[in-house]
TORMIMI-163066 format. One line per 5 residues: number of its first residue (from 1); for each residue x, y, z of N, C-alpha, C, O, CB. Coordinates in steps of 0.02 Angstrom, whole numbers. Glycine has a CB too. Layout:
REM residues N
NUM = X,Y,Z,X,Y,Z,X,Y,Z,X,Y,Z,X,Y,Z ~ ... $
***
This chain:
REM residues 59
1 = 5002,4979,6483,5007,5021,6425,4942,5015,6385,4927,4957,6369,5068,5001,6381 ~ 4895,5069,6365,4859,5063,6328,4878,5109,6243,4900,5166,6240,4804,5078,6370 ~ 4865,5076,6199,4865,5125,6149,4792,5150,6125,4737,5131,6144,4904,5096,6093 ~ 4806,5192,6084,4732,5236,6044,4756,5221,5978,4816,5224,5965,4718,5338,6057 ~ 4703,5202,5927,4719,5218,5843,4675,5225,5832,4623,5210,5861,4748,5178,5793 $
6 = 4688,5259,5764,4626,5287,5689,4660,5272,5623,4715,5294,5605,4607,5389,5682 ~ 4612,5226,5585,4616,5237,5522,4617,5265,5460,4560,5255,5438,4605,5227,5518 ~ 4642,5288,5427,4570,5331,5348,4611,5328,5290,4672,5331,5291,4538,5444,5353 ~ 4576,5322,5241,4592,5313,5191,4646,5345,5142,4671,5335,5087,4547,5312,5178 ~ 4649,5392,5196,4741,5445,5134,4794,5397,5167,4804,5380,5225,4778,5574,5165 $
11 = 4827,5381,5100,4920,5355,5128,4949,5407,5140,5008,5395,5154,4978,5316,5072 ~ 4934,5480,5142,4988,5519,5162,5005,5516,5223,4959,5515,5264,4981,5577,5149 ~ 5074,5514,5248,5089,5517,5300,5080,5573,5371,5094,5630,5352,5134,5507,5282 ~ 5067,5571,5419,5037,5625,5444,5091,5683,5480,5137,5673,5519,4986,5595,5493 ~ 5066,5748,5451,5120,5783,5474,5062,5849,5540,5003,5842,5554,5173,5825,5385 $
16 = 5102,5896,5563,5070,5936,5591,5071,5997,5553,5118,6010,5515,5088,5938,5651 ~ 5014,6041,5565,5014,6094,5524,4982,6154,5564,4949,6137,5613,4978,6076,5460 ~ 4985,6202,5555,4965,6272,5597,4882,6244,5575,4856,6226,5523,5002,6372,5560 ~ 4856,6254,5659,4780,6231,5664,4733,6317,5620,4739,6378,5625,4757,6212,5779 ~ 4703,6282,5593,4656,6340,5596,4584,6313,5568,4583,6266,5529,4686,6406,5548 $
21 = 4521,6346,5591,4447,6346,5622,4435,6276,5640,4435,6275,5701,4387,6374,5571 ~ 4423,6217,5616,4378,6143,5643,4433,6104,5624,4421,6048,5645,4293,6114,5601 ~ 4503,6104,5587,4549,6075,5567,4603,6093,5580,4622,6151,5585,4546,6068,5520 ~ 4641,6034,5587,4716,6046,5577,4773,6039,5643,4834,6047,5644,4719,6119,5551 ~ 4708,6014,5713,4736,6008,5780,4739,5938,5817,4738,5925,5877,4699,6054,5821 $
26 = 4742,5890,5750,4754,5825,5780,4821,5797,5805,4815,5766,5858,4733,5782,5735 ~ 4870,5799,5786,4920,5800,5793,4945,5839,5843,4975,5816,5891,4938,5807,5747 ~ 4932,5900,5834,4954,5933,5906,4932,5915,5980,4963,5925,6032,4935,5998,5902 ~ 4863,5883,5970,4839,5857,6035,4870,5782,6048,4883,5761,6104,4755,5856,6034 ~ 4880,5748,5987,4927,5694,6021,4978,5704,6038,5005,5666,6079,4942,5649,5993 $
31 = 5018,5778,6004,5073,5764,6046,5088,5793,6120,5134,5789,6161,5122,5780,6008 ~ 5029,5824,6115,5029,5833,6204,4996,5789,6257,5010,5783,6317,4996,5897,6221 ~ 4963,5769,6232,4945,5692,6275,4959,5631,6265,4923,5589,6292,4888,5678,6280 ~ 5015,5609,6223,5052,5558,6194,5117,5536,6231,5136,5584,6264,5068,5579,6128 ~ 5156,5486,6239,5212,5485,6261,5248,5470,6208,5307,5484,6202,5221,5449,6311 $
36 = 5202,5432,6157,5226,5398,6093,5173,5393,6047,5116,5376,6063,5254,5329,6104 ~ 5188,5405,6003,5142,5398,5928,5191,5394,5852,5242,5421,5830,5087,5479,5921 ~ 5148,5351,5832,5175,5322,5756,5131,5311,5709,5073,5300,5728,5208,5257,5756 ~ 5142,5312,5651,5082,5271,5616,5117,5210,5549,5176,5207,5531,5023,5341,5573 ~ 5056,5164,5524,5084,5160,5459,5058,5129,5412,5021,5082,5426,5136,5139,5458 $
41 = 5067,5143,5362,5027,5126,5290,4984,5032,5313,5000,4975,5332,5110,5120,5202 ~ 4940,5062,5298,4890,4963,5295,4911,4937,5226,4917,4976,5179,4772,4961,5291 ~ 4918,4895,5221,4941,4840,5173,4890,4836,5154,4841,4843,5191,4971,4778,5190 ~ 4886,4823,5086,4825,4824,5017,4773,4871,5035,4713,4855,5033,4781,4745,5001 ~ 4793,4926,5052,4703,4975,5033,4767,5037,5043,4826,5030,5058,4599,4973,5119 $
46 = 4731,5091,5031,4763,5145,5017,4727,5195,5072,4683,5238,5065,4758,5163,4938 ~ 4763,5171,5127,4761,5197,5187,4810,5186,5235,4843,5134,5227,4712,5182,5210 ~ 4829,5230,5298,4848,5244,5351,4821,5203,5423,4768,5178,5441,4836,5307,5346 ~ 4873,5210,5445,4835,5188,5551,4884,5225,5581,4941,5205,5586,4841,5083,5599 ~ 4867,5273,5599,4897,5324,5666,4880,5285,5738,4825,5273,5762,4849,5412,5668 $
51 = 4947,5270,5766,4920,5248,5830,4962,5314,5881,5002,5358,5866,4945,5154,5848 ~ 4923,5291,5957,4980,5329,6005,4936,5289,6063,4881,5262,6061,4988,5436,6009 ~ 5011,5300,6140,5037,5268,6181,4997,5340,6233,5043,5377,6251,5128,5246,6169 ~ 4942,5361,6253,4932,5409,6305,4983,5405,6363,5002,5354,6393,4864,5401,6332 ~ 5001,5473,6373,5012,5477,6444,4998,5446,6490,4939,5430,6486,4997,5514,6463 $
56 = 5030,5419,6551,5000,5414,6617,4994,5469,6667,5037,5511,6682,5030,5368,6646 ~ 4938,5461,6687,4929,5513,6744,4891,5499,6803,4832,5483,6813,4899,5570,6718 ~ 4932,5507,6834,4929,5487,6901,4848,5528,6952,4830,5587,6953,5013,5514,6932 ~ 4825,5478,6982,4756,5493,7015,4749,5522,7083,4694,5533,7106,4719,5435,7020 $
***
């Protein structure tokens, strides 16, 4: 199992939203190459960690 994460500084929680021009298609790409993804608030700073669980795919 490998996971992927990103940090940043908004506590908002991450939702998906209709992509449009350079934004707004992160989420949608994890959830198509994800099996699993979560995130959650970092303790003392006022930020987020989105992680996810990639797919396996076979060679």
């Amino acid at each position: 199992m490998s996971l992927l994460g990103a940090w940043d500084t908004d506590p908002t929680p991450p939702t998906t939203t209709q992509p449009h021009g350079e934004s707004g298609r992160g989420l949608h790409l994890v959830d198509a190459y994800a099996d699993d993804w979560g995130w959650f608030q970092v303790n003392g700073t006022a930020g987020k960690y989105v992680w996810c669980e990639p797919k396996a795919v076979p060679f």
